[in-house]
C-alpha positions in Angstrom: 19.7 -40.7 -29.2 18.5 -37.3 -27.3 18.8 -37.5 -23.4 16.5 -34.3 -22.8 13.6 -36.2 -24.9 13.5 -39.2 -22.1 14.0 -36.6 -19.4 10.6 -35.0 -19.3 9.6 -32.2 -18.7 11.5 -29.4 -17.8 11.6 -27.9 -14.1 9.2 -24.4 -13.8 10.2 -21.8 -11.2 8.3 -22.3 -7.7 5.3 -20.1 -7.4 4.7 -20.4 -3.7 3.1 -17.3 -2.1 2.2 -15.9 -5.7 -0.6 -15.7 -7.7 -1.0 -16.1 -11.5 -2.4 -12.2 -11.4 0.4 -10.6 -8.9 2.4 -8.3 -11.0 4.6 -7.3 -8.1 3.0 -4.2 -7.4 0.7 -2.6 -5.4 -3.0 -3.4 -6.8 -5.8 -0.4 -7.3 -8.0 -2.0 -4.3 -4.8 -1.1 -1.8 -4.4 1.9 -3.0 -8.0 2.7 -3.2 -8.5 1.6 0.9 -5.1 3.9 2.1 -6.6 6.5 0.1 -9.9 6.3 1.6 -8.8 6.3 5.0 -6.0 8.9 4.8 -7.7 11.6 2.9 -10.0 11.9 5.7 -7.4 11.6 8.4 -5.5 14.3 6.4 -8.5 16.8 6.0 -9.4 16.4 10.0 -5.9 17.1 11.1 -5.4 20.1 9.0 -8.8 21.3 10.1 -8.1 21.0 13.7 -4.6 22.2 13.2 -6.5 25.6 11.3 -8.2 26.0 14.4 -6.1 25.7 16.7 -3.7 28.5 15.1 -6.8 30.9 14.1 -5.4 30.3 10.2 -1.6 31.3 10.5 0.9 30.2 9.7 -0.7 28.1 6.9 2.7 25.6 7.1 1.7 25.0 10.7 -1.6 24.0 10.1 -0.8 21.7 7.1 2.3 20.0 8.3 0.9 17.4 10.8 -2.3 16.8 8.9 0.1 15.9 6.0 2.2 13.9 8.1 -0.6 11.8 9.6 -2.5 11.1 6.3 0.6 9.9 4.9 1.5 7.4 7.7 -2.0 6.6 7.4 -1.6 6.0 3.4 1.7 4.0 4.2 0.4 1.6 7.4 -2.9 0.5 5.0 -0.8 0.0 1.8 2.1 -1.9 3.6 -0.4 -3.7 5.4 -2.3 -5.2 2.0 1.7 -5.9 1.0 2.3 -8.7 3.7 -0.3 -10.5 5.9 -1.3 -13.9 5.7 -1.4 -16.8 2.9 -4.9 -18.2 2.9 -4.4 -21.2 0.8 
């Protein structure tokens, strides 16, 4: 007689903490959020930086307004990575 017939069914993989849709990555509605609020963080740096220097050196002026957008881009898309399970 077969053993694994009177078993039952086989054992699945825990999904706790995942849903049936989470690939793993980052979704579009993260990335759509950090760009929305660092393009604008970018674009008033940079223009405050342009003024500040009168326009040279160009470097200068993009540098922190770089920076900033991208911490900006990488605090809203980490932050839709973790946070709380509602369930």
């Amino acid at each position: 007689m077969d053993e694994t017939a009177e078993s039952g069914p086989p054992e699945t993989a825990s999904t706790h903490g995942t849903r049936d849709d989470d690939r793993g990555g980052v979704d579009r509605a993260a990335l759509g959020y950090a760009l929305l609020f660092s393009v604008p963080v970018w674009i008033g740096v940079t223009m405050a930086m342009l003024k500040v220097t009168g326009g040279r050196p160009l470097s200068l002026a993009l540098a922190p307004g770089l920076v900033a957008g991208g911490a900006v881009f990488a605090l809203v898309v980490l932050a839709t990575r973790g946070g709380y399970d509602t369930r």
